[in-house]
C-alpha positions in Angstrom: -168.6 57.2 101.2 -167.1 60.3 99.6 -165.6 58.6 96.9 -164.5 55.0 95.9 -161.2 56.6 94.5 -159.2 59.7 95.7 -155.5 61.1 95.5 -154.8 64.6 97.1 -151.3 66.7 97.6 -150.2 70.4 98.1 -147.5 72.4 96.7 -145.5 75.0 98.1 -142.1 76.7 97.0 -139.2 75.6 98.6 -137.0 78.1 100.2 -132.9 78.6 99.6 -131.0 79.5 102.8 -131.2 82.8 101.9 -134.9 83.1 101.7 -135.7 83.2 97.8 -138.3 80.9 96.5 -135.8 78.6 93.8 -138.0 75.5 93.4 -141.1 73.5 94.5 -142.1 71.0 96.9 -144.8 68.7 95.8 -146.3 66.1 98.3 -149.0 63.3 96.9 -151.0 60.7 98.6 -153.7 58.3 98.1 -153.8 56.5 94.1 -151.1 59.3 92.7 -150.8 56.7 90.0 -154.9 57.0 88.5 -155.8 59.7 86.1 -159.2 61.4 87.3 -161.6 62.9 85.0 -160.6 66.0 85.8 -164.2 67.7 84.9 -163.8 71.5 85.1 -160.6 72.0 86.3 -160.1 71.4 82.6 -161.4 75.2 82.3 -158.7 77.2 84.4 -156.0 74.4 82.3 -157.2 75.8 78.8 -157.5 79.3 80.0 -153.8 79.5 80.8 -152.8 77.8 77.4 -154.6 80.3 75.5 -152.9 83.0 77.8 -149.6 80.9 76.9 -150.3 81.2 73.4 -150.2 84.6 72.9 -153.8 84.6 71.2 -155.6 87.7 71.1 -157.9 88.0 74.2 -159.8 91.1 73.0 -160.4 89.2 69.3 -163.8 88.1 69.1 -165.3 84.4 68.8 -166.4 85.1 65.3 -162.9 85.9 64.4 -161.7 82.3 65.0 -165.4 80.7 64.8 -166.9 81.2 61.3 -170.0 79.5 62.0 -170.7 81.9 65.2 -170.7 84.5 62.0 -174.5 86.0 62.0 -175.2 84.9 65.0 -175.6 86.8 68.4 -172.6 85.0 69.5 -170.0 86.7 66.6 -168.6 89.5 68.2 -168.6 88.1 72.0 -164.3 88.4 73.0 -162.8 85.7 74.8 -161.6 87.2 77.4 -165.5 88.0 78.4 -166.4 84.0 77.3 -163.4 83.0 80.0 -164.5 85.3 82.6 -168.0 84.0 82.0 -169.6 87.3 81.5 -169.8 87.0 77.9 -174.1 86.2 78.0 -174.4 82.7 77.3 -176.7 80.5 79.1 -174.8 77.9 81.9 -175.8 74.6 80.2 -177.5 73.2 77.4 -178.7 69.5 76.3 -176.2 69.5 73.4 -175.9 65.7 73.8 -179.6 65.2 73.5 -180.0 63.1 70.0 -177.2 60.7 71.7 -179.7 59.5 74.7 -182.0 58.8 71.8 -179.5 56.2 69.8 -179.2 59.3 67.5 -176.1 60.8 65.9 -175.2 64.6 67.2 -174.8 67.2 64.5 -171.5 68.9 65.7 -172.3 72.1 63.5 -176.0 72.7 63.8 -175.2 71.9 67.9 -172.6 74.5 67.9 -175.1 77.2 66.0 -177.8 76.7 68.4 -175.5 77.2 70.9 -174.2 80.0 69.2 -178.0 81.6 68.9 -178.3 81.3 72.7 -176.4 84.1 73.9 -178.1 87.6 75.2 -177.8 90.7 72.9 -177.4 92.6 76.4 -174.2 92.1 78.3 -175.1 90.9 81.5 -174.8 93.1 85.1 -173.4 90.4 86.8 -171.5 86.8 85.8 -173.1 83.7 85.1 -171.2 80.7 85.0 -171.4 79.4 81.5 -169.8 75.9 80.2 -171.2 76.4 76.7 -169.3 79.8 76.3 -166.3 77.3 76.9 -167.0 75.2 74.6 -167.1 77.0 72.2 -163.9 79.4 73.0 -162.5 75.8 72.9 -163.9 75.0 69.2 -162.8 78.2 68.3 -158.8 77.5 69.5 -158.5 74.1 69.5 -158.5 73.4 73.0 -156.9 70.2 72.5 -154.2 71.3 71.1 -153.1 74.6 73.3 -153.3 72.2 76.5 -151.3 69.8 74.7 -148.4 72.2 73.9 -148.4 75.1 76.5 -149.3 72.6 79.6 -148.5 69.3 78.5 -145.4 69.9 76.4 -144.5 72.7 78.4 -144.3 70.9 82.5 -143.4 67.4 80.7 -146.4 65.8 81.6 -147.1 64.1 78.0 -148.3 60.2 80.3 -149.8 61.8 83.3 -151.9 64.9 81.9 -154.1 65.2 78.6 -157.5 64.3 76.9 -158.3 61.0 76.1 -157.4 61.0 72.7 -153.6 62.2 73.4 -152.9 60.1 76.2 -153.9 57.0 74.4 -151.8 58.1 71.4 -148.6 57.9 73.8 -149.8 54.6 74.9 -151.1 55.2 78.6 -154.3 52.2 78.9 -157.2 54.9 80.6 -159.1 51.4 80.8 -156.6 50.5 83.4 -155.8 54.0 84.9 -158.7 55.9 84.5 -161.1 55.5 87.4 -164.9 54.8 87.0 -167.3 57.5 86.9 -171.0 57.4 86.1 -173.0 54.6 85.3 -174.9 56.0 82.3 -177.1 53.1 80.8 -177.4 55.6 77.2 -173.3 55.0 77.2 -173.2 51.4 77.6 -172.6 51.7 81.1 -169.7 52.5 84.1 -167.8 55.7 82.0 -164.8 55.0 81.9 -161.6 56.5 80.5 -163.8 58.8 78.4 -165.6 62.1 79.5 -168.1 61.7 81.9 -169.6 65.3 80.9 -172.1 64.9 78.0 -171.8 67.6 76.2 -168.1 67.2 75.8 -168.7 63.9 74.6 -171.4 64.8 72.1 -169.2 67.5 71.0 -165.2 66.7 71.1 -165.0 62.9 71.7 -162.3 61.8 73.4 -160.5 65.1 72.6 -160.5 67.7 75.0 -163.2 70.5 74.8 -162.7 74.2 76.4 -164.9 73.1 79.5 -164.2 69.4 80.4 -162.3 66.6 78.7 -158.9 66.4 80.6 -157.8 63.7 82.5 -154.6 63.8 85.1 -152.8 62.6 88.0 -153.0 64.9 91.6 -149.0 65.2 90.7 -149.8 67.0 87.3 -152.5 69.2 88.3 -150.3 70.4 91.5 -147.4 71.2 88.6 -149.9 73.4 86.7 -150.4 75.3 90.2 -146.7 75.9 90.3 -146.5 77.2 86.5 -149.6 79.8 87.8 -147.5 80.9 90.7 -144.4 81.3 88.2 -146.5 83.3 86.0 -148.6 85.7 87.9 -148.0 88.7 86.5 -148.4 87.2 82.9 -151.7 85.9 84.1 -152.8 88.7 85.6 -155.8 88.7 83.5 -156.8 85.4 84.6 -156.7 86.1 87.7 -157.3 89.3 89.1 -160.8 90.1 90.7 -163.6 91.1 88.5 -166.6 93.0 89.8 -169.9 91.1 90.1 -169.3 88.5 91.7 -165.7 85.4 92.5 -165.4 84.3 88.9 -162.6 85.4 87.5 -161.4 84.4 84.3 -160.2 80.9 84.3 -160.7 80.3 88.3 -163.0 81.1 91.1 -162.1 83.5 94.0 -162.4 82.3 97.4 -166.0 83.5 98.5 -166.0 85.4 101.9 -168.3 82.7 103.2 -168.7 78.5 103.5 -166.0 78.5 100.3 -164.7 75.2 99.1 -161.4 76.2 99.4 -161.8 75.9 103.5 -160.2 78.4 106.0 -157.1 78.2 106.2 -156.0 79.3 102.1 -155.8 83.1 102.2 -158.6 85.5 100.9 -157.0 86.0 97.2 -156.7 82.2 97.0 -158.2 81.3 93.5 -159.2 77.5 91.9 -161.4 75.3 90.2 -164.0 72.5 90.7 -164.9 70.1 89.1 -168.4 68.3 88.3 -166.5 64.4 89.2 -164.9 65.5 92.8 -161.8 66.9 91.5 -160.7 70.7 92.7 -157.2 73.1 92.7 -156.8 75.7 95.3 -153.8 78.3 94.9 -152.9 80.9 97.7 -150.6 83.1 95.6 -149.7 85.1 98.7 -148.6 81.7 100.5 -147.0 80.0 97.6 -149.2 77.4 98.3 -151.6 74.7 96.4 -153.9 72.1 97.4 -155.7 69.5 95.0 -158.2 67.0 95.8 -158.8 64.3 93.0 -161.7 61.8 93.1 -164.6 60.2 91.1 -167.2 61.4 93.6 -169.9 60.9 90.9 -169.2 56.9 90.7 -171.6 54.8 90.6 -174.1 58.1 90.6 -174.0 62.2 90.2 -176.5 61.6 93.2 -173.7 61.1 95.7 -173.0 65.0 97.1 -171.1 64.1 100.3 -167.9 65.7 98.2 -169.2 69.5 99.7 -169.0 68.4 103.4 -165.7 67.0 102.2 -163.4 69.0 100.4 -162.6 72.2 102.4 -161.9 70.1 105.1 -159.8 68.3 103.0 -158.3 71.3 102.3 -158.0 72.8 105.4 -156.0 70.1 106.4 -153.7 69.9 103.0 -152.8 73.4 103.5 -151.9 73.2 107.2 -149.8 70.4 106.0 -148.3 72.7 103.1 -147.6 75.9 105.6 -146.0 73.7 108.2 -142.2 73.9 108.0 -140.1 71.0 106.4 
């Protein structure tokens, strides 16, 4: 089994008789009603909110960080830190006290990540959730997802960290799906973040690599607000030398790509660590999504890579054929 839950859909823009794109066509299927744990497609979500925002991109973390100050990590810009080419490791046991019964200290955690990054700028990118988190410390993650993609689509019940869905009244214990069982946390996660690190660190709020939770009809609306906004996201989402990563998304590798074969070659998108993923062909007008909980009852279960670009594959032959 892939999954025990799943809910998939494309997008595509719908097409006035005289040929001009003038709306969107968005088609769900499977629980469209559950809100996944949407892992790291929280990342390209924040990138665009701080792209929304009007935030500097050139500023460095120190700027908006003060405990980064005196630390290798001060003058690293963010848009390096979303491109992840800003010299910070991929991972680190932030949540490591919690597994013991002890508490985690948010500000000496943040430092040490903090002291972690490279005084030389790397030749090549390294995907890096820590130098989201703290981008996302540094902004307020929360908070820009919650008024420039949230507030911005209308998606206040169906799209949103933990902590600001429950404050408009949505039940996660009823609508989230299961992830891990994690015997340090009790148990079957569930309607919290399944990554640790964003738990240790934000919560139930969201944190600039995971903490966003949504239904396959949200994340397919954030698609369309990319393909509306191209040319203001162009820094997102352009190609960057080194490697796919871009700044926000992934490119579609030439080769055995998630995305499948059927999106175009400047397709971009996201994964994410639960079984969740967003594939946009900008050229097309196109996006797929593919939400599940992959990781339940254990992160053991990989039969999500065989899956999704079929998956894919088939959602975008769906979305090219002709209504």
């Amino acid at each position: 089994m892939v999954a025990p839950n799943a809910a998939c859909g494309f997008a595509r823009a719908s097409r006035s008789p005289r040929g001009a794109a003038d709306g969107w066509d968005i088609a769900i299927g499977g629980e469209t009603d559950a809100l996944f744990d949407l892992a790291s497609v929280t990342k390209p979500m924040f990138a665009v909110a701080f792209a929304s925002s009007g935030l500097d991109r050139t500023a460095s973390l120190g700027s908006r960080l003060p405990i980064a100050r005196g630390t290798p990590a001060e003058d690293a810009p963010f848009e390096l830190l979303f491109a992840h080419r800003a010299g910070f490791p991929a991972h680190l046991p932030l949540f490591a006290p919690l597994v013991e019964g002890v508490t985690v200290e948010v500000n000496a955690a943040l430092e040490s990540a903090c002291r972690t990054r490279s005084g030389a700028m790397p030749a090549a990118p390294l995907y890096s959730d820590v130098g989201y988190l703290l981008a996302g410390v540094a902004t307020d993650a929360d908070a820009l997802v919650d008024t420039h993609i949230v507030g911005r689509l209308g998606l206040e019940r169906s799209l949103g960290s933990a902590r600001a869905l429950e404050a408009r009244g949505v039940d996660l214990a009823v609508l989230a799906p299961p992830t891990e069982h994690v015997g340090w946390r009790g148990g079957a996660v569930r309607g919290r973040v399944h990554d640790e690190n964003a738990w240790a660190i934000g919560g139930a709020a969201t944190c600039g690599h995971a903490g966003l939770f949504g239904t396959v009809s949200a994340v397919l609306r954030f698609a369309t607000l990319v393909m509306d906004n191209l040319n203001e996201l162009d820094w997102l989402i352009r190609e960057r030398e080194g490697g796919t990563l871009r700044a926000g998304f992934d490119g579609k590798s030439e080769r055995g790509s998630s995305a499948g074969t059927v999106l175009g070659p400047r397709s971009f998108g996201h994964l994410g660590f639960t079984g969740t993923s967003v594939w946009i062909d900008p050229d097309a007008r196109i996006a797929v999504a593919l939400l599940t909980n992959r990781v339940c009852p254990t992160r053991d279960n990989v039969k999500i890579r065989e899956a999704r670009p079929r998956i894919h594959d088939e959602l975008a032959r769906l979305a090219l054929r002709q209504p």
